[in-house]
C-alpha positions as CSV (number, residue, x, y, z in Angstrom):
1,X,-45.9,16.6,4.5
2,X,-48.1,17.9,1.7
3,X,-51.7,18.7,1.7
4,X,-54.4,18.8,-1.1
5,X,-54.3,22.9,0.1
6,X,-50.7,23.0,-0.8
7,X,-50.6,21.3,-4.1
8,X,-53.6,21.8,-6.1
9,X,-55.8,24.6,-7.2
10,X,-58.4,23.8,-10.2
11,X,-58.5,25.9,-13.4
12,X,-60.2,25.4,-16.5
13,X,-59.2,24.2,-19.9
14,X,-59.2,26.4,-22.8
15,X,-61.7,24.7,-25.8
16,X,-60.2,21.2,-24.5
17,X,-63.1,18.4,-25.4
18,X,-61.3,15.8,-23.5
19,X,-60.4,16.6,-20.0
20,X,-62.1,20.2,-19.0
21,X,-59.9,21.0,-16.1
22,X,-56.4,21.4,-15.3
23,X,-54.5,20.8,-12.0
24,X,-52.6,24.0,-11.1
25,X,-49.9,23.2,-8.4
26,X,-48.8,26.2,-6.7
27,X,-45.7,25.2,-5.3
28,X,-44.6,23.8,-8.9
29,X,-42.7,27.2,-10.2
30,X,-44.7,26.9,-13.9
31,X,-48.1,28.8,-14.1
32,X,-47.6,30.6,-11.0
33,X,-44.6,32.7,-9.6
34,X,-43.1,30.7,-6.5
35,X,-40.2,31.2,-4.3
36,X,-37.8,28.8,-6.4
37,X,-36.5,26.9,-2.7
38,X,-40.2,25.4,-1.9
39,X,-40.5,24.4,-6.0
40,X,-36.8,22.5,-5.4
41,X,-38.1,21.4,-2.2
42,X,-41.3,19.6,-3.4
43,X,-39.2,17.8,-6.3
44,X,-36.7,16.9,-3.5
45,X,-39.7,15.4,-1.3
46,X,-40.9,13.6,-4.6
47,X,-37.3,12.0,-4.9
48,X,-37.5,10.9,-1.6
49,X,-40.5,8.6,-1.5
50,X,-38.1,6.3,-4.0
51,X,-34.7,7.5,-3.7
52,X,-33.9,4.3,-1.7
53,X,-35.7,1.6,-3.7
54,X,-33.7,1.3,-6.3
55,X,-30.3,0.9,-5.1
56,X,-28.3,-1.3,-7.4
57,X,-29.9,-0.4,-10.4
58,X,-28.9,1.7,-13.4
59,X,-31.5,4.3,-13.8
60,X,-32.7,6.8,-16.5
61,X,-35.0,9.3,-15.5
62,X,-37.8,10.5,-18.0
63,X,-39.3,14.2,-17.2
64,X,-42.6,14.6,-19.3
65,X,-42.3,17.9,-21.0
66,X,-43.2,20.2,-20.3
67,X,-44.7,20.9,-17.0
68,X,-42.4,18.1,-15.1
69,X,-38.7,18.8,-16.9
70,X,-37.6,20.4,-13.8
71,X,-39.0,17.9,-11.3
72,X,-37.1,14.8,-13.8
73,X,-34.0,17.2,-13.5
74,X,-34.0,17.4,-9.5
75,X,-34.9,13.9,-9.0
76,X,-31.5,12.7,-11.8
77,X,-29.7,15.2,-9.7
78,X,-30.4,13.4,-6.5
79,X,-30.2,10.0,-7.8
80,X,-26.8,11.0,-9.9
81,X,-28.6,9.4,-12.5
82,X,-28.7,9.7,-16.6
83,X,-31.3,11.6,-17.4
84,X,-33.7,12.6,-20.8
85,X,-37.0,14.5,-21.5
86,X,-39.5,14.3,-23.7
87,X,-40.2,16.9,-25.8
88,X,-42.6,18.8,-28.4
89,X,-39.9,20.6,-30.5
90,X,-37.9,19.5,-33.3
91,X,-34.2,18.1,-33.4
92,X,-32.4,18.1,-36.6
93,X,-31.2,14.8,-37.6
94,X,-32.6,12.0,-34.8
95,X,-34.8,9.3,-35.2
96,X,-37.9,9.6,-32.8
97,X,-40.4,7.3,-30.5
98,X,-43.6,8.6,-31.0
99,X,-46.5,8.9,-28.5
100,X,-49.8,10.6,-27.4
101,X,-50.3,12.2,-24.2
102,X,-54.3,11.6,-24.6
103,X,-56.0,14.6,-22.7
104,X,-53.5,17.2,-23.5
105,X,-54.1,20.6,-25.5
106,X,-50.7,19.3,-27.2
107,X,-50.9,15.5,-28.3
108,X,-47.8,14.4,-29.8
109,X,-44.6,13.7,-27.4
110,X,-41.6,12.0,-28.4
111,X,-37.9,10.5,-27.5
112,X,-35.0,10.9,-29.2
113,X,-34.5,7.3,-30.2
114,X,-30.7,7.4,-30.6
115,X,-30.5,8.4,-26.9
116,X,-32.7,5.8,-25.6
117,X,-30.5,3.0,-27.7
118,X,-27.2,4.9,-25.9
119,X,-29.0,4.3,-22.2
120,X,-29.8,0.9,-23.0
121,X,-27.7,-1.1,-25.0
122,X,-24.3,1.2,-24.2
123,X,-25.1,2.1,-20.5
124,X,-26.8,-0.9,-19.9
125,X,-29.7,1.2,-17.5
126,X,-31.7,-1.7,-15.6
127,X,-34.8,1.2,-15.0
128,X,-36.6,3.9,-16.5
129,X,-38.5,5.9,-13.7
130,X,-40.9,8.3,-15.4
131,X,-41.5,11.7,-13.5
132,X,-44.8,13.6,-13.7
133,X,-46.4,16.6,-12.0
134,X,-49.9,14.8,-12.1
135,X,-51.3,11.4,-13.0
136,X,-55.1,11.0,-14.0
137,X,-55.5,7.7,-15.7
138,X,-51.7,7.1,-16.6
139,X,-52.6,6.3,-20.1
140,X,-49.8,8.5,-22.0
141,X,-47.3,6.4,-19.5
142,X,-48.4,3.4,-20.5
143,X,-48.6,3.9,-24.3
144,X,-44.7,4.7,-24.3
145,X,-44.0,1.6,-22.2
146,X,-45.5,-0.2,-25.0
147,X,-43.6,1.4,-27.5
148,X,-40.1,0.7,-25.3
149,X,-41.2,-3.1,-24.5
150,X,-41.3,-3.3,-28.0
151,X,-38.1,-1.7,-29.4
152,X,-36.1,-3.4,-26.4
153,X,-38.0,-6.3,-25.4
154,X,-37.3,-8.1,-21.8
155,X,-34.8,-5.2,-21.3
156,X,-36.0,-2.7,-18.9
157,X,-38.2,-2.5,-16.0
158,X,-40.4,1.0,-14.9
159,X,-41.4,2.9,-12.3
160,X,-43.7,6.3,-12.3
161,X,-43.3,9.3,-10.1
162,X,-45.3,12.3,-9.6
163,X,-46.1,14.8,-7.2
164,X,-50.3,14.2,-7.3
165,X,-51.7,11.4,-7.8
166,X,-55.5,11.1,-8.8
167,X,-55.9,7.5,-10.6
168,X,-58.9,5.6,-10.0
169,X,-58.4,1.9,-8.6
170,X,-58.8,0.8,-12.3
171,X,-55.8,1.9,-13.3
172,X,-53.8,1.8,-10.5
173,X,-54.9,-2.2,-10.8
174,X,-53.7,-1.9,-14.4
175,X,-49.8,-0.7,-13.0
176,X,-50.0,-3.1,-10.6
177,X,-50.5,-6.1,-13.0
178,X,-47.6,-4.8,-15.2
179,X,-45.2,-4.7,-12.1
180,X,-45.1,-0.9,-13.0
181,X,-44.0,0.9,-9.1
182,X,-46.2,3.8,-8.4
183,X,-44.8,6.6,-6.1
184,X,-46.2,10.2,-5.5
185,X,-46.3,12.5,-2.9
186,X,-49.9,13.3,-2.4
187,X,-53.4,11.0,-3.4
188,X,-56.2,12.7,-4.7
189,X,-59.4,12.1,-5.6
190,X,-60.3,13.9,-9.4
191,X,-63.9,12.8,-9.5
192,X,-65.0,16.7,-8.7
193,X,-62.3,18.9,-10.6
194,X,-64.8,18.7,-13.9
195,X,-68.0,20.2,-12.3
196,X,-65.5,22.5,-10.1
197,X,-63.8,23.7,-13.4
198,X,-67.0,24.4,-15.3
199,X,-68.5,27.0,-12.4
200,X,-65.7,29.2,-13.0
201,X,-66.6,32.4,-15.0
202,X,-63.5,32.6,-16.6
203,X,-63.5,36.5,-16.7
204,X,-60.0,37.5,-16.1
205,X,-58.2,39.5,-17.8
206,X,-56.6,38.5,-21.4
207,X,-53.9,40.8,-22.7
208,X,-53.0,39.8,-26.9
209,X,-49.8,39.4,-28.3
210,X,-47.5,42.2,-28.6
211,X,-44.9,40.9,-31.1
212,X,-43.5,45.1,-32.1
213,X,-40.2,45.9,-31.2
214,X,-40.1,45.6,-27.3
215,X,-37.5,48.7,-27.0
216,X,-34.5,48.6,-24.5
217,X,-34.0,45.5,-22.4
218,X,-30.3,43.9,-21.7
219,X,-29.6,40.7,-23.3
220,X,-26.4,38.1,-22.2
221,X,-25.4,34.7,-23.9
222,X,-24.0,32.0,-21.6
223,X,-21.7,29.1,-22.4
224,X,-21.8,25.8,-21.5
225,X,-25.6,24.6,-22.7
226,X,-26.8,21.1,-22.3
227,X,-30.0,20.1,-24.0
228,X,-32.0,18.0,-21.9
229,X,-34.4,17.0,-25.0
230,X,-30.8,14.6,-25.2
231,X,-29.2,12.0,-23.0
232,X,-27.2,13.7,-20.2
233,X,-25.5,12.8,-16.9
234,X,-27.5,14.5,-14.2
235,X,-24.1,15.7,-12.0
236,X,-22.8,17.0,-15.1
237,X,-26.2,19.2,-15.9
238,X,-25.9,20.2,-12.4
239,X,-22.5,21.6,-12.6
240,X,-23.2,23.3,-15.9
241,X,-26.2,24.7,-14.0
242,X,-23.5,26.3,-11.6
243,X,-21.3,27.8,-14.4
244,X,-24.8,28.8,-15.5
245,X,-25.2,30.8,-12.3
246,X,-21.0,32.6,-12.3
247,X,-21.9,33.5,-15.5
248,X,-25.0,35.8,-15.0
249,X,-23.4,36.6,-11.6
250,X,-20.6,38.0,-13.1
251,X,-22.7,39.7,-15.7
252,X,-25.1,41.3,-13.3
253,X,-23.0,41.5,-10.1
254,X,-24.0,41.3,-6.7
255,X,-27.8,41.7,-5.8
256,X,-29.3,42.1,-2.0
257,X,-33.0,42.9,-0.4
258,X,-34.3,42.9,-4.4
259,X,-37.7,41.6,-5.8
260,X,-36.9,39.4,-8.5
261,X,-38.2,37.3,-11.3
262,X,-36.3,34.6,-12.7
263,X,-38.7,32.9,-15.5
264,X,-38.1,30.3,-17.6
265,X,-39.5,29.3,-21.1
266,X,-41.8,26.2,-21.9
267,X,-40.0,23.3,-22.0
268,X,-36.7,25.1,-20.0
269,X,-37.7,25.7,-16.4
270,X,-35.0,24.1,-14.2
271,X,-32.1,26.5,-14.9
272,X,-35.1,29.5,-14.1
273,X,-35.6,28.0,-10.8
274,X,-31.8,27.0,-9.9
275,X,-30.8,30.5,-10.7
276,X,-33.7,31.8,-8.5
277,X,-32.6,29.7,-5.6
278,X,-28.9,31.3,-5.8
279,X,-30.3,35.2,-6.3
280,X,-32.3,33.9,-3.2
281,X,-29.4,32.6,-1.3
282,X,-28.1,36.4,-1.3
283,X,-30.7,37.6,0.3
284,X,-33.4,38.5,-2.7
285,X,-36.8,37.9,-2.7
286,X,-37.2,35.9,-5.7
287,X,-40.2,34.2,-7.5
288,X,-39.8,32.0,-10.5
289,X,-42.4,30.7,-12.9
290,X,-42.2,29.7,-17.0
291,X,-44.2,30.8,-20.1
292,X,-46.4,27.9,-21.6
293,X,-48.2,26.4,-24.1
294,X,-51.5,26.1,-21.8
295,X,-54.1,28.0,-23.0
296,X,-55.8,27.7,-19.7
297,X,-58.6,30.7,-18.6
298,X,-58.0,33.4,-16.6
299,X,-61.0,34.3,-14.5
300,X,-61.5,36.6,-11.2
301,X,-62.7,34.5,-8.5
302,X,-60.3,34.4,-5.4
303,X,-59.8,30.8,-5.1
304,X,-58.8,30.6,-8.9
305,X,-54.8,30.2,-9.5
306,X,-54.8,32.3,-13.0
307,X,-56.4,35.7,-13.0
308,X,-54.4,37.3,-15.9
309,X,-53.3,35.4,-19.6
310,X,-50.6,37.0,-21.8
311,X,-50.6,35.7,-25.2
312,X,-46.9,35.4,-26.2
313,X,-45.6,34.0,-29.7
314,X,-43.0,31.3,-28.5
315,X,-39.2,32.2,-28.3
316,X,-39.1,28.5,-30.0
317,X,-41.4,28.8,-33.1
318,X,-43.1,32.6,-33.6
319,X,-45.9,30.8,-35.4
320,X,-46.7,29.0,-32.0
321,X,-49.3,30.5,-29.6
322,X,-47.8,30.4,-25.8
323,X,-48.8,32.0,-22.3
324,X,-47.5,33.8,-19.4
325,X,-50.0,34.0,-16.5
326,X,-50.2,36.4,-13.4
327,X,-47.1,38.7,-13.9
328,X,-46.7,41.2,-11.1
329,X,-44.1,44.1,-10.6
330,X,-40.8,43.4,-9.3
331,X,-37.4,45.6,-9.5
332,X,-35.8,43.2,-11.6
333,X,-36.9,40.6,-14.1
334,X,-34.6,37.8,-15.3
335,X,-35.5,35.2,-18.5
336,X,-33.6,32.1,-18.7
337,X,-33.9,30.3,-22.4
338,X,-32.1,28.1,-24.5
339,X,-34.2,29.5,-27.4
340,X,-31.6,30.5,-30.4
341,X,-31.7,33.7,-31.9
342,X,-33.9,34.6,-34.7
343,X,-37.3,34.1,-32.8
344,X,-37.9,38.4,-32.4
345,X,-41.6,37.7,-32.4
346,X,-41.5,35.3,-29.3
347,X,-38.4,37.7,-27.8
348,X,-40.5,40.9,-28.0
349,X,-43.9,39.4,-27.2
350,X,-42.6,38.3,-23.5
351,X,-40.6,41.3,-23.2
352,X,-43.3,43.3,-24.0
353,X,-45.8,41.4,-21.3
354,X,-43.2,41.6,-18.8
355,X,-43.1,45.7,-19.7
356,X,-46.5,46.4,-18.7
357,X,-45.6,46.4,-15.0
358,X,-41.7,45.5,-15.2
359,X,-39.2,48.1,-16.1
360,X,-35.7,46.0,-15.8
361,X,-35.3,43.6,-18.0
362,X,-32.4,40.5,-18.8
363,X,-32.9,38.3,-21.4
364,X,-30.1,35.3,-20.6
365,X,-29.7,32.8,-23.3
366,X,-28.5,29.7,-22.7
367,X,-27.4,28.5,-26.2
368,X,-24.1,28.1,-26.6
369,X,-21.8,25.1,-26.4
C-alpha cells in the first residue's frame, strides 16, 4: 500500500555522533505539516498488519515518545486497548523504569512504574505491543524488555510495531529467537541513509528564538485532560478527544473552505491531528504537524524534507531547546498543548514563529481535569 516514496525522506542529524541521519516520514504529521486524514490513515494501516493476531489477549500498547505517541494512541483506539507512553518529562510523585533509546539526540526514556504494576498485576494484560515510527537495530526495545522481564518475570509476552522497518537480519534474528513478533508496514533497507545524509548542505534557513512578548493571540482552556505519560483506556481517551473537539467547536464556531493549522507540541500530537481531521470533516483544508526536540538541519535542496528551523523554548521546560520546521501561511493557526501555564518563554517563542507568516492565532490548552 505504501512505498519507500511515500514514507521516508532523509535529513540530517544535528552534532549527533551516533547515528548521522534521521528518517523523516511525510505522511507522519510531526516534522512536516500533513493533511491529519492520511497521518490517521497510515497509523490505521499500521494497526491492521496485527489487529487480528492477537485476539484473546489482554493488551497494553506502548507509544515511544515522542515521534510515535500518536501512532500508539490510534492503534489502542482500534484495538480498544489500555494504553501508556513513554516519556522525557517529569511526573511528580511516581516511581520510574529507566532506559536508553541509544542513537537519540535525547537518551533517557522512562515508564511510570506504578502504571505498568496496575496493567499487569491488576489488569492482568497477557501482551505489551510496542509502537514505533521507525526501527533501525531495535536496541532501545529490547533494553526495556529486559528491564520488564525482570520486574515481572514469566508474566508478559511482546510484540513491536512500526511504520518502517530498516533492521538488518542480525537483529531481526535476535527478535526472532526471543519470540518477540515483528510487524511494520514498509521494509527498508538503511545501509545508504548515512552517505545520503552527509551530502546535504544543510543551508536552510534558521530563524533563533524569540522568547519577548508575542502580542495578541486568543487563548482557550479545555476540560476533560487525560495524560497519556499514565495508564489510560484507549475508548475513554478517544471520547475525551471528542469533548476535546465540542469544546474548541463551540469556542471557535463553525469553519468552512479555510487554510488551517492545527499543531501539536512534542510529546502531545494525537489530539493536534484528531482535531485536524474534524476542522477537515467541515470542509477546511487543514495540515497538522508538532514542535520537537530534533534539532535536525534545515538545508535548500528540493528533495530535502526540512528547509526552515525555528528555535522555540519548550511550552514544557523554558530552559529546553525545541523546533518547529517548515511553517507556511494559512488563515488560521490552531495549537493544541497540555503544557500548564507558567511556561511564557516556550508560549511566546512558538507564537512568535507562527507570527512571521501567520496572523490568527489560538492557543488551546488541554490541562484541566
Amino acid at each position: 500500500m505504501y512505498t519507500e516514496k511515500d514514507l521516508i525522506r532523509v535529513a540530517l542529524r544535528e552534532n549527533n555522533t551516533k547515528r548521522n541521519y534521521l528518517i523523516v516520514n511525510p505522511l507522519q504529521g510531526k516534522h512536516v505539516p500533513v493533511p491529519p486524514c492520511k497521518a490517521l490513515n497510515l497509523f490505521k494501516a499500521l494497526t491492521g498488519t496485527f489487529k487480528n493476531n492477537y485476539k484473546g489477549e489482554k493488551l497494553l500498547i506502548i507509544g515511544f515518545a515522542e515521534t510515535a505517541t500518536a501512532i500508539g494512541i490510534q492503534a489502542a483506539i482500534d484495538l480498544e486497548a489500555l494504553y501508556i507512553q513513554t516519556t522525557r518529562e517529569d511526573i511528580p510523585g511516581v516511581k520510574y523504569l529507566f532506559f536508553s533509546e541509544e542513537h537519540s539526540h535525547a537518551t533517557e526514556q522512562r515508564l511510570v512504574k506504578d502504571d505498568i504494576d496496575i496493567a499487569v498485576e491488576d489488569k492482568g494484560i497477557d501482551r505489551i505491543i510496542f509502537i514505533e515510527d521507525e526501527l533501525t537495530t531495535g536496541n532501545t526495545i529490547l533494553n526495556i524488555i529486559k528491564i520488564l522481564n525482570k520486574e515481572y518475570p514469566g508474566r508478559l509476552k511482546f510484540a513491536v510495531a512500526s511504520l518502517v522497518n530498516g533492521m538488518e537480519e542480525k537483529y531481526q534474528d535476535i527478535y526472532n529467537r526471543n519470540g518477540i513478533n515483528l510487524h511494520y508496514i514498509l521494509k527498508t533497507d538503511n545501509s545508504t541513509y548515512a552517505k545520503r545524509a552527509g551530502l546535504f548542505a544543510g543551508n536552510g534557513e534558521y530563524i533563533p528564538c524569540c522568547t519577548a512578548n508575542a502580542g495578541r493571540y486568543n487563548t482557550f482552556n479545555a476540560s476533560g485532560w487525560m495524560d497519556t505519560r499514565r495508564l489510560i483506556k484507549a475508548p475513554e481517551y478517544k471520547r475525551a478527544c471528542e469533548k476535546l473537539w465540542q469544546e474548541i467547536y463551540s469556542y471557535t464556531g463553525e469553519k468552512r473552505n479555510k487554510s488551517i493549522l492545527v499543531a501539536g507540541t512534542e510529546e502531545f500530537m494525537y489530539p493536534a491531528l484528531y482535531i485536524g481531521s474534524k476542522l477537515e470533516g467541515m470542509g477546511n483544508s487543514v495540515m497538522t504537524h508538532s514542535a520537537t526536540r530534533s534539532p535536525v538541519a534545515a538545508s535548500m535542496e528540493k528533495d530535502y524534507p526540512l528547509h526552515s528551523r525555528y528555535e522555540l523554548r519548550s511550552l514544557y521546560d523554558k530552559n529546553r531547546v525545541a523546533y518547529i520546521y517548515n511553517i507556511d501561511a494559512y488563515d488560521e493557526v490552531i495549537i493544541i498543548t497540555d503544557s500548564h501555564s507558567g511556561e511564557d518563554e516556550g508560549v511566546n517563542s512558538l507564537v512568535n514563529a507562527l507570527k512571521r507568516k501567520n496572523k490568527n492565532i489560538l492557543l488551546a490548552r488541554w490541562c484541566c481535569v
